[in-house]
Phi, psi and omega in degrees: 000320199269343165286330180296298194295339176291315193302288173333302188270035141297325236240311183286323207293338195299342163291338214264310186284341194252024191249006187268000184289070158241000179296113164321153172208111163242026177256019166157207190283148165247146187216076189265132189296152138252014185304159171255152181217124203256138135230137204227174189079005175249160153239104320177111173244108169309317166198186217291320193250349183252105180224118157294102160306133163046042171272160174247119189256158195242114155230140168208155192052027187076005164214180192287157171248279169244162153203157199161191207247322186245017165294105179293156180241119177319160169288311173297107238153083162280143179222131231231126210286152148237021197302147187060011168265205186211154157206121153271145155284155193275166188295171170228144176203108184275314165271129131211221177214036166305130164087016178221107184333119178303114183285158212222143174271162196284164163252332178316274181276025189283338168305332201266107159304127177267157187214347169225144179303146160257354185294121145313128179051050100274158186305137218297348179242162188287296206322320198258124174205049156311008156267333181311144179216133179292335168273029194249317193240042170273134200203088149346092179286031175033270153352282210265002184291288178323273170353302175279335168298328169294279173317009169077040153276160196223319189220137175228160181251137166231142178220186189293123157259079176220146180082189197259287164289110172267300166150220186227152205245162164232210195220117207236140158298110180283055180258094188319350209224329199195096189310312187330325184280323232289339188255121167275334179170108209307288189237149176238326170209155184243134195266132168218173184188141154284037163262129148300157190244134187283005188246001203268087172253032172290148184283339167238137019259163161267334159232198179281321149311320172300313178304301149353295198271339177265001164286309180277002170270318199298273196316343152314285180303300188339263179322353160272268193333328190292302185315333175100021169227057181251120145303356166236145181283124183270166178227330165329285159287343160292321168319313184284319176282327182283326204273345188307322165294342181264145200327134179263112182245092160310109194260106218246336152080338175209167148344296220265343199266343182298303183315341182277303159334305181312319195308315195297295190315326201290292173300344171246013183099359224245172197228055183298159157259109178279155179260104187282199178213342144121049165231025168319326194282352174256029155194068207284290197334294184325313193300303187307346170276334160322319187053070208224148172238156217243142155250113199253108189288094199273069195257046206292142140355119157267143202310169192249131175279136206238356204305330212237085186328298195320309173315311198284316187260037171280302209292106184312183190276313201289006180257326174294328176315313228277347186294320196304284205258012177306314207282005169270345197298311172287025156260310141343322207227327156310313171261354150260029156084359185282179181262068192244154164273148152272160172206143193283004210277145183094326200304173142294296173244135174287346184270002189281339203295328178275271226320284178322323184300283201298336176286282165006267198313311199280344199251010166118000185292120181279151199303281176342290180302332179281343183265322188304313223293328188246028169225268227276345182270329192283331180282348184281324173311294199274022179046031150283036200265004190257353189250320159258163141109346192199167182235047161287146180317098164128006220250171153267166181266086154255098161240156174248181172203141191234150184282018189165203180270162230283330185247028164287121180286007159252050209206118175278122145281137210234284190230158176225132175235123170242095194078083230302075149222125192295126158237093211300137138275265185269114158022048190314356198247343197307112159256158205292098183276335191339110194155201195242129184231121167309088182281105184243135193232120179055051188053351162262138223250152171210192160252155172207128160251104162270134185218176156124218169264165177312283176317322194251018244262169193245142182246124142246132196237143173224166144307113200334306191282027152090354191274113175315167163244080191305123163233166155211153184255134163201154156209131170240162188000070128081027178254141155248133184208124200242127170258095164263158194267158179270158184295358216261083167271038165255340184245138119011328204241148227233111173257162202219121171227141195202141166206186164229123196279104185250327176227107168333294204311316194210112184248147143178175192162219225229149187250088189272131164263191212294336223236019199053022192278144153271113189246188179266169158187150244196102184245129166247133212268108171262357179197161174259179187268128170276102185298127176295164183252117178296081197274024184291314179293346177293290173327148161311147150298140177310137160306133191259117221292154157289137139314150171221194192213094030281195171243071166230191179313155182012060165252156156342110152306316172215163179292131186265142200248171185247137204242144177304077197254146165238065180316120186255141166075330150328161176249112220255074169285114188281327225018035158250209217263342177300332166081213201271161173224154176237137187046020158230189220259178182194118181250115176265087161256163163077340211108003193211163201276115172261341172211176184222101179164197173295133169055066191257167201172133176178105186312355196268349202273153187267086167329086184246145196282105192246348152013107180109304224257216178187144168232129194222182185274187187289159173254152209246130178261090196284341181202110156223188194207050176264158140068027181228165192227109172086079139120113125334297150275158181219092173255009169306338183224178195275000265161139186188029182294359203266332177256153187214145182312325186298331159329293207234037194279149180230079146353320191262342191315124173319314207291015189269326208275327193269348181271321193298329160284041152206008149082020172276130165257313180237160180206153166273104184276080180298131172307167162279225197229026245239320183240184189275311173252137192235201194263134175316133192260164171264137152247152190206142182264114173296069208251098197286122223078314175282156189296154172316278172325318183286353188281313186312137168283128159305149169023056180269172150355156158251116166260179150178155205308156087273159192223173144221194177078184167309315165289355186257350156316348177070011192289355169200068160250334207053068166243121206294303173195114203311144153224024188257112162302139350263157190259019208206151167277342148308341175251349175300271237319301196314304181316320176317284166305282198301326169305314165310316208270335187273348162307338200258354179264316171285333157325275166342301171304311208262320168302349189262338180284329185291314202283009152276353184068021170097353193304337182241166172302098162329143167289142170278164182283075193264114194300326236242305190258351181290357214255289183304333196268312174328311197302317198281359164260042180016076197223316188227170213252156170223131182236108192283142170273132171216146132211327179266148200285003166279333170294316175326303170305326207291308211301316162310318184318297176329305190282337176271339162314308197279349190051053164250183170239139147313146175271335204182121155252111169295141209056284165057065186264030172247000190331291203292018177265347188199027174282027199254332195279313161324290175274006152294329196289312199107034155236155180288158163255159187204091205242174176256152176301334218193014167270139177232121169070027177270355182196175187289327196257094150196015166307327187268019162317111173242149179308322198255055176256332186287301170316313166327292191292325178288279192329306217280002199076033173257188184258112208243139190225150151277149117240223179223332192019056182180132173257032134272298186315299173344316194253037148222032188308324185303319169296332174290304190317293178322342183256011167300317174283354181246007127300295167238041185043052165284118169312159177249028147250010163282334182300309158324292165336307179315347182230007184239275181300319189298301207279009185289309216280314175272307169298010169091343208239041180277335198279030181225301205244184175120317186181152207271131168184156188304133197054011176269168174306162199271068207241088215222158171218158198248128141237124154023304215187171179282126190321337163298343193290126150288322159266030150299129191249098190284113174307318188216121159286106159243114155241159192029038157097000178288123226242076142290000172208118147254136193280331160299329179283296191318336160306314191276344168274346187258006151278308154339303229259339172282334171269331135345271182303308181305302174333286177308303167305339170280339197289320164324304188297339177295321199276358171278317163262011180302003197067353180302153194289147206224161192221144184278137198309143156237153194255132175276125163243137215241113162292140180232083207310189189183172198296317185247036158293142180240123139328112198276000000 
């Protein structure tokens, strides 16, 4: 009955199928199969875990009819034996840019910086171009089609990979013979990136934090716009609105960028698919927490030829690890449950792509889970599981069919069928001659050893008496044909065989000799082919280096908890009112200072001999640029309050590790100085091995970046000619003012719309004055870049204009010129000890401007704005007492308690006293010293730095690297391809660093 009922609906669909015929063909005859195709005898993995033995799949019009074991075969039917095969559904590679011109920049204007769009009725910035649609400028690509098909793809999704806003990808079929199928769906996916767009010479954003913030002004707008309440048409944003239902996809390019990405996602609702880069596995916990679905690239590092010590010891650890421990990330992301796709994206070559695969696998990778990463999860992504990805009834018929199982490296791809049209990799017919044979030609007997691959095979032909024969072998559709050279090496001449191979056992046909004669010739098969054992393969996998945390030179073996210390016996700087204590004890639980005093005891606490030594609180960085990633400044605009630092905190930098061996606990992470409002800043607790976000101080102050002087004037960028306002010192203050008076204008709108209760048309949400409105509320703090004392006088005016205070003026090495109008104003210095005369406007700099500035009553801070200086602020702190005669323990203050006091954060940190955080360092010798040493870096009771484990990691990190290089020197001579060592050249930003 259940065979009657198939045949019927067999029977209806086929008028369904031949009225769909309307597509033209003038390039020659049409001839369309409506045949039905059977292949049977196989075994048929319907999707990875649903598998059929000795089954039959039914295709007929480019999709499955049945499959199964009991699937009738129409009388119109070719059917094709698969006994002893395989048929997989063909792969999917959901990102790529097949078939789409790589965009190109204007060359014209690539010098001249844009600062405002010239596009009409688009979104106010180039970067976003969420109108773009890929099947609009989609152009089939053959070739490189014919590549992936070699790799067992069947459908890739591609879209334009340009901008920030990309646009929508579409989903295309490798079907080489009948265009007419080939677009499967016009748009599919929506597109995002941390890329600037190449078509573009707008000037923002310029870093990674900008994009971040116009990624989020864009979704702002959206929903103002959605709303009805834009007087205009956007063709940007209706695009981005209409595109909201389809896969949102992010090419996130990195970890940590993923991880930023999520963030974005996170704060709007939204659900990307991140695209990775395949270092995922050195921050899995985070990844996995997103709970994100991944798209993954397997491009893994080719070993470094290392040949050369000098070469060799250019290579940072972390590059040698990641060569190392790359090929676990599917494995890796496999036992912690994400969810991810493969992507061919990166390769050099796509035929590198199985190669890598197979490493994946041999390094824990599971077979089941790597046929999901390319079926049936990239079609669940695109909500595509009923047309790909698998050869359930009704799907289309993209199968490869294989001599075996699909990621055995000795398992022949035969064929890739796309919409059930056939594409030959390899012979399907081809048979194995392979082996030892009694070759015999014109009565003369000789041996022949055929070897090599099936496909390829290799001829050694000898002489009874062992005397070679120069042969060459070729075979096609199952003809054999053997060229041997004559034994004569005075002549030239060549016998020529040819046959058709019907029996393995006895090849044999016909012979033209040396001399043109024709004769029979004739192999009889004495042994089969033994594959010689490859013993490179034999050998073990590298040993895999541990992940640490971060995962560099002296990151954590494991994440570290905070522990119960009774420091006995010290010299104590409190910076309260008790001063320096002698001999005396200090107890840390919990995260906190729990008692302070003599003979203090507790059994649980870990006792240290602190005899000698001196404790202080952590030292406070009131302005660094350490630890921030891809741009210091966002100078495309004069303005840039809309961006923050807290974004772009760089979790893995060493220098987190070098400020903490000099006894930094905390730092204020500054925007530069590139514009008059620059970006908000992060204060962050180094707490090194945890993540960016575990870094930030809770609930801290709101700051932000302001600038004066040369740089925001463009007066040293080396630009033949600036034209981003102002160009004048005269024009910061004017940059102020409008700016202040339109925040005290947009305020207003918005205090009057909440007290309306929503009854009017929202305001729009401008991130950039809403930043700015905070200030005129006294909600956030401006930590100004200064030195000359007239800007100084200008910038206060400005702010009592507006009826605020500046908080802190950074360098402010003219301080001591106007320290009298400073402390009438109420704002801090925040200074360098001893810089001078490094540019034209610091000529009047003096050593003795922070004591000045102290004696006068402003609150005076050192910083470092430099990460070699940073991790010797203690050292800074001291020439406060060889300048200006400053006690030293007012001297001190200057790197501890002051700048706590100016971020706002004295009631946690700053100074040891009962119930503030445990955030302390044990030192060697009095901190002032130069040959002061910090032993031990503690925040919240966590020992992030001992001068003792650091002895012992830089023995680790030697033996480590000695490791490493040998595993290199193996895969070199192991013949493997090898790339030449590179030295990471590492930016260390400063105030006026520009992204190029």
């Amino acid at each position: 009955m259940k065979k009657i009922l198939l045949l019927l609906f067999l029977s209806a669909l086929l008028p369904k199928i031949y009225a769909q015929e309307y597509f033209p063909n003038n390039e020659g005859v049409k001839n369309t199969n409506h045949n039905f195709t059977a292949f049977t005898n196989a075994k048929i993995y319907v999707t990875p875990t649903q598998i059929i033995e000795n089954g039959t799949l039914l295709i007929q019009n480019g999709k499955v009819i049945s499959v199964g074991n009991t699937s009738v075969i129409p009388k119109n039917c070719t059917t094709i034996n698969l006994n002893g095969k395989s048929i997989y559904p063909s792969f999917i590679d959901i990102y790529t840019s097949f078939g789409i011109e790589k965009p190109k920049n204007n060359s014209s204007t690539a010098r001249n910086p844009l600062y405002d769009s010239k596009k009409e009725g688009h979104y106010w910035n180039e970067n976003i171009r969420s109108e773009v649609n890929a099947y609009e400028s989609f152009n089939y690509d053959q070739p490189k089609a014919e590549e992936l098909l070699k790799a067992g793809f069947g459908v890739v999704g591609t879209h334009v990979q340009d901008g920030i806003a990309r646009g929508t990808g579409t989903l295309i079929a490798l079907n080489n013979f009948d265009k007419s199928t080939r677009l499967l769906s016009e748009k599919v996916t929506n597109h995002f990136a941390f890329t600037r767009s190449a078509v573009t010479n707008q000037s923002y954003p310029s870093s990674l934090m900008g994009m971040m913030a116009l990624l989020r002004q864009m979704y702002l707008d959206l929903d103002w716009y959605k709303n009805g309440n834009s007087t205009t048409k956007d063709v940007s944003l209706e695009a981005l609105s209409k595109n909201e239902n389809l896969i949102q996809i992010f090419d996130s390019g990195d970890k940590l960028n993923s991880l930023r990405a999520s963030k974005i996602a996170k704060e709007f609702g939204l659900n990307y698919v991140l695209k990775g880069i395949g270092n995922e596995f050195e921050r899995i916990e985070e990844i996995k927490k997103t709970n994100s679905k991944l798209i993954i690239p397997i491009n893994f590092p080719e070993a470094y030829d290392v040949s050369d010590p000098n070469q060799a010891n250019q290579m940072e650890l972390k590059d040698l690890r990641f060569w190392n421990q790359a090929p676990t990330n599917l494995k890796v992301l496999t036992d912690n449950g994400v969810i991810f796709a493969l992507t061919t994206d990166k390769l050099k070559k796509v035929e590198d792509f199985r190669v890598n695969l197979l490493k994946a696998i041999k390094y824990g990778f599971d077979k089941t889970k790597a046929l999901e990463a390319l079926t049936t999860i990239p079609a669940s992504i695109l909500g595509k599981s009923n047309e790909i990805g698998s050869l359930k009834t009704g799907s289309y018929a993209n199968f490869v069919i294989t001599s075996g199982a699909i990621f055995d490296e000795k398992t022949t791809i035969y064929e890739n069928w796309v919409q059930g049209n056939k594409y030959v990799i390899n012979d399907i017919t081809i048979k194995d001659i392979r082996g030892d044979y009694d070759l015999s030609v014109d009565n003369q007997q000789y041996k022949w050893k055929i070897s090599g691959e099936i496909t390829a095979p290799k001829s050694i032909i000898t002489t009874l008496d062992s005397k070679k024969v120069s042969s060459k072998l070729t075979v096609s559709n199952n003809w054999i044909s053997t060229v041997m050279k004559s034994m004569d090496s005075t002549k030239t001449t060549f016998s020529r065989l040819i046959g058709y191979i019907d029996d393995i056992q006895l090849l044999s046909g016909k012979a033209i000799l040396f001399n043109g004669n024709e004769v029979k010739w004739s192999a009889v098969r004495t042994a089969p082919f033994i594959k010689p054992i490859d013993s490179l393969k034999l050998e073990k996998n590298n040993t895999i280096i541990a992940t640490t945390f971060p995962n560099v030179a002296y990151g954590n073996s494991k994440k570290l908890t905070p522990q119960t210390l009774l420091f006995k016996n010290a010299t104590v700087w409190t910076n309260e009112k008790e001063g320096i204590l002698e001999e005396t004890d200090v107890l840390v639980k919990n995260g906190k200072i729990a008692s302070i005093g003599k003979n203090i005891s507790d059994a649980s606490a870990t006792v240290i001999d602190a005899k000698g030594k001196h404790l202080t609180s952590g030292i406070i960085d009131e302005h660094s640029h350490i630890a921030i990633s891809n741009g210091v400044n966002e100078g495309g605009q004069n303005s840039s309050a809309e961006v923050t630092i807290q974004d772009v905190v760089n979790s893995e930098d060493v220098n987190i590790y070098r400020d903490l061996a000099g006894g930094v606990t905390t730092s204020q992470l500054l925007h530069g100085s590139a514009n008059p409002i620059g970006g908000r800043s992060a204060i962050v607790k180094w707490k090194w091995g945890l993540s960016a976000e575990e870094m930030l101080y809770k609930d801290q102050p709101k700051f932000i970046k302001f600038a004066l002087g040369e740089n925001v004037k463009q007066a040293n960028w080396g630009i033949v000619n600036p034209t981003r306002f102002p160009q004048t010192r005269m024009g910061v203050e004017q940059v102020f003012t409008d700016y202040f008076q339109r925040a005290k204008e947009y305020d207003t709108i918005w205090k009057n719309y909440k007290a309306s209760k929503g009854k009017s048309k929202a305001p729009r949400v401008d991130l950039e004055l809403q930043t700015l409105a905070e200030i005129l509320n006294k909600e956030r703090f401006i930590t100004c870049h200064s030195y000359v004392q007239s800007e100084i006088l200008m910038m206060m005016n400005v702010a009592e204009k507006f009826n605020f205070r500046i908080n802190t003026f950074t360098h402010i090495l003219e301080g001591y010129k106007v320290a009298d109008k400073m402390k009438e104003h109420g704002v801090g210095a925040s200074t360098f000890a001893d810089w001078w005369a490094y540019k034209f406007e610091v000529n009047d700099a003096i050593p003795y401007n922070g004591p000045i500035l102290h004696n006068a009553g402003v609150l005076v801070a050192y910083n470092s704005d430099d990460a070699e200086m940073s991790r010797r602020l203690n050292q800074e702190a001291a020439k406060a007492v060889k300048y200006g005669n400053i006690s030293e323990e007012e001297a001190w203050k200057f790197v501890t308690l002051n700048p706590a006091k100016l971020l706002h954060i004295d009631d946690k940190v700053g100074s040891i006293k009962i119930g503030k955080d445990a955030d302390v360092v044990l030192w060697n010798n009095n901190p002032l010293s130069i040959y002061a040493k910090a032993e031990k870096t503690i925040i919240e009771g966590v020992v992030y730095y001992d001068i003792q484990k650091a002895e012992e990691q830089r023995v680790a990190i030697a033996k480590e690297r000695n490791e490493l290089i040998g595993q290199l020197l193996q895969e070199k001579n192991k013949g493997m391809i090898t790339q030449e060592p590179k030295k990471a050249e590492k930016k260390e930003y400063q105030c006026d660093t520009l992204e190029n």
